[in-house]
N, C-alpha and C positions, 0 to 999 in steps of 0.2 A: 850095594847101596841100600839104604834107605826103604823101605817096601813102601810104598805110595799105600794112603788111606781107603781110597776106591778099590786097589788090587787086595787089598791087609782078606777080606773074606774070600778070595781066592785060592790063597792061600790057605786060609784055612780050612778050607774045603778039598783041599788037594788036586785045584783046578793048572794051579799054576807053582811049581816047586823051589821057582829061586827068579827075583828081578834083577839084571842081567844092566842095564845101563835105559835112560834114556834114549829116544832115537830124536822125537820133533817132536814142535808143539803147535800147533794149528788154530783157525780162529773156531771150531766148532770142536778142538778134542787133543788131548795130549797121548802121544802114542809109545808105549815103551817097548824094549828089547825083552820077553821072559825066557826060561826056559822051560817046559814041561815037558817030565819025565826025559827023555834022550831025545826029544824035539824042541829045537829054535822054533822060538815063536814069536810075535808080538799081540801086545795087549792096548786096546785103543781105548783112552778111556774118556767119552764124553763128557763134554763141560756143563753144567747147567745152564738152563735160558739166559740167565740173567746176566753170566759172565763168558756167554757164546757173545762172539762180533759180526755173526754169521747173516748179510743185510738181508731185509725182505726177507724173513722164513715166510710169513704168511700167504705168498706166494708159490711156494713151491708146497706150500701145504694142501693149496687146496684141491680136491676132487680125491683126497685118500679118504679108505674105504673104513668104518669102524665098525665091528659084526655086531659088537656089544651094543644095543638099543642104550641101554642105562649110561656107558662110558661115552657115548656120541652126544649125549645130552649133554653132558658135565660139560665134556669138552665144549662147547656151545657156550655153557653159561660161565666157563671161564672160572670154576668156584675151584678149591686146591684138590678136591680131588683131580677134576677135568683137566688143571695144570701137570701134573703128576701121570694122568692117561695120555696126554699128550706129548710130554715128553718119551714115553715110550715106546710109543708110535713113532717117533723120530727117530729112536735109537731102533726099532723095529724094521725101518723101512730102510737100512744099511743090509740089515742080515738078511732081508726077504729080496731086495735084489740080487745080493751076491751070490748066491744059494739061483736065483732064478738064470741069472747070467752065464753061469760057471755050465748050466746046463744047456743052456740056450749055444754055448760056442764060444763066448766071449771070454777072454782071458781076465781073469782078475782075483785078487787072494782066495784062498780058500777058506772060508769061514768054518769057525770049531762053537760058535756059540756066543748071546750075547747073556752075560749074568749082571744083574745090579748096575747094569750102565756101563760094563765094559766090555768090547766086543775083541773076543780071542780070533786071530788069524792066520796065517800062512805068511810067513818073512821072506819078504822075494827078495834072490840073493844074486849075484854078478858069480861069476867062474871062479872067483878066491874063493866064492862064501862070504862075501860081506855083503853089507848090505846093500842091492838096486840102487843105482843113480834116479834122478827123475833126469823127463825127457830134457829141461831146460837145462843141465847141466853137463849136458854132451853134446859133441857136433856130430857132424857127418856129411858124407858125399851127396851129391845131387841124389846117384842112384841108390843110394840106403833111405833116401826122403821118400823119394817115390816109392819106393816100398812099402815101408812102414806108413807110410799116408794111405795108401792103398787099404791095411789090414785095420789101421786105425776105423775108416769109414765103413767098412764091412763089419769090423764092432760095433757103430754108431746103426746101422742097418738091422742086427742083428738083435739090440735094443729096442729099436723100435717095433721090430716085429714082435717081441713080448711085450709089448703097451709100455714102454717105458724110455724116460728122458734123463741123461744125466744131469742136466742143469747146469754143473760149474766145471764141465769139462775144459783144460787147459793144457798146458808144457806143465805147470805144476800140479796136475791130477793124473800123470800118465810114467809108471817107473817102466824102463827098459833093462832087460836082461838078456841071458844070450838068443835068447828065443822072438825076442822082439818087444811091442810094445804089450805091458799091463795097466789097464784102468783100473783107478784105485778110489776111493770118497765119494760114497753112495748115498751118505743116508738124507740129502737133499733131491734123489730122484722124481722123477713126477710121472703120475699118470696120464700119457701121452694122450688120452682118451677123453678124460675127466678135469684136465686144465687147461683153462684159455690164454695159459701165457706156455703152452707147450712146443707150439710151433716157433716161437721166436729163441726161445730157449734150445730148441734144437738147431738153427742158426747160427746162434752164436756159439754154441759147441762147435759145431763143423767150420766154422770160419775162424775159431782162435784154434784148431789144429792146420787147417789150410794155410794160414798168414803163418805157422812156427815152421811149417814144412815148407814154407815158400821162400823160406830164407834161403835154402838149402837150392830147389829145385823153384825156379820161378816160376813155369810152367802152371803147376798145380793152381796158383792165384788163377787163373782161368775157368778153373773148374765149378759146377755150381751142383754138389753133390745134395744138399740139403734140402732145397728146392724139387728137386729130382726126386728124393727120398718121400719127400711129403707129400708131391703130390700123387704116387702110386698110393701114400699110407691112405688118403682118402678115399680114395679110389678103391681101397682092399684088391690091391694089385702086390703091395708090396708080402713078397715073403723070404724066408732065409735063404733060397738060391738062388733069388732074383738076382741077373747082372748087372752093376749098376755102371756109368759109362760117364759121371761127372757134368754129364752137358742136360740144360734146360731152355727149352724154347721159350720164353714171354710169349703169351697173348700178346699180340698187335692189334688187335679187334677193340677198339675205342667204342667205349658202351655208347649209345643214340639215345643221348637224357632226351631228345626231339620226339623221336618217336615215340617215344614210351610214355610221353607227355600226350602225344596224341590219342594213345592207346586210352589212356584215361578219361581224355575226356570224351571220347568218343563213346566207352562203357558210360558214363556222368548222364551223357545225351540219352544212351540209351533207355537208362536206367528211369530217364525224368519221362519219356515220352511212353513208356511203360504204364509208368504211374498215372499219366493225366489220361490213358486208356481206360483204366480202370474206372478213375473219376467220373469219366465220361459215361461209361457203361453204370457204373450204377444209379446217377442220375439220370438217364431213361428208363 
């Protein structure tokens, strides 16, 4: 086929030796089939901001870290350099999780490098050697749900414990091969530390895997693994061999807006009867 414009310096660089077909095209990046050297591969190639559909990035952008004083500024003022550092930082924040993940325990492609906006990776294959199914495109028994739900959440766990949030994890962000499930579209990650929309986004990670797995195994809709997850992560409770057991207990303990009202005014009283103490003593 056709060598795509984006892959054309790849090539010429002898990064990539022949474009092998299309695989998908996504709302943040078109991904193709290469081959380099006697390795299948594929080449994911980011789209620019402007013909990304990818909603709210601003969100999931914030609380990333930029070392470069000068680049963090641009980026701030929004001027085409800062556009241009920041798009890299996008395309950056795919390779530096998968690289941090892949070591962390979690399964997900093996990253070879991101050149010019296009990030080279590991082609997860099925038993023929073709290419992974995603999870929405297969079924399965109760007990292959539960399973796989299980190892799914122990990834989600295993994230968090290196500060980090997937953000748009789904049925269509997770391919299955013989080994089980792989997470795959990172470069929307967050820092689970550094952004205040972390914990809700880690919610709805685990609840759009729980509601796919619960088709399967109803059960698991019971389960409140997220809740669980977060609040040991506050706590600096949670770490990689923590057991995690799916169940969370709700506070019952109804806050006493009463008392606490009382609290106040009662400091208020004290505070004034202090003062006219005072008053009083320096006027004698």
């Amino acid at each position: 086929m056709k060598i795509p414009k984006r892959i054309q310096p790849l090539v010429d660089d002898g990064l990539v030796d022949e474009v092998i077909r299309p695989l998908m095209s996504g709302k943040e990046a078109a991904v193709y089939v290469v081959r380099c050297g006697n390795e299948i591969r594929c080449a994911k190639v980011y789209k620019e901001a402007a013909k990304r559909s990818f909603k709210q990035a601003v969100l999931y952008q914030e609380g990333r870290k930029v070392r470069n004083s000068r680049r963090s500024r641009a980026m701030e003022k929004g001027s085409k350099f800062g556009r241009n550092q920041q798009e890299e930082a996008w395309q950056n924040a795919e390779v530096d999780a998968l690289y941090r993940l892949a070591r962390a325990g979690v399964r997900v492609p093996q990253p070879y490098g991101c050149f010019e906006g296009v990030l080279l990776m590991e082609l997860v294959t099925d038993e023929e050697g073709g290419v992974a199914p995603r999870l929405n495109d297969i079924s399965m028994s109760a007990e292959q749900a539960r399973e796989d739900h299980a190892l799914v959440m122990e990834y989600v766990k295993l994230m968090l414990c290196e500060g980090l949030v997937h953000g748009d994890l789904s049925e269509f962000n997770v391919l299955v091969d013989d080994y089980g499930p792989v997470i795959i579209d990172l470069p929307q990650a967050v820092d689970a530390a550094a952004n205040n929309n972390a914990r809700s986004m880690l919610e709805r990670d685990v609840n759009n895997m729980t509601e796919y797995y619960g088709q399967y195994a109803a059960d698991l809709l019971e389960t409140r693994y997220a809740k669980e997850m977060w609040a040991k992560y506050e706590e600096g409770e949670l770490e990689p061999d923590t057991e995690l057991t799916g169940y969370f207990a709700e506070s019952e303990e109804a806050a006493d807006v009463g008392s606490v009202v009382d609290e106040i005014r009662a400091a208020f009283a004290e505070e004034q009867e202090r003062q006219e103490r005072i008053r009083d003593a320096d006027e004698q």
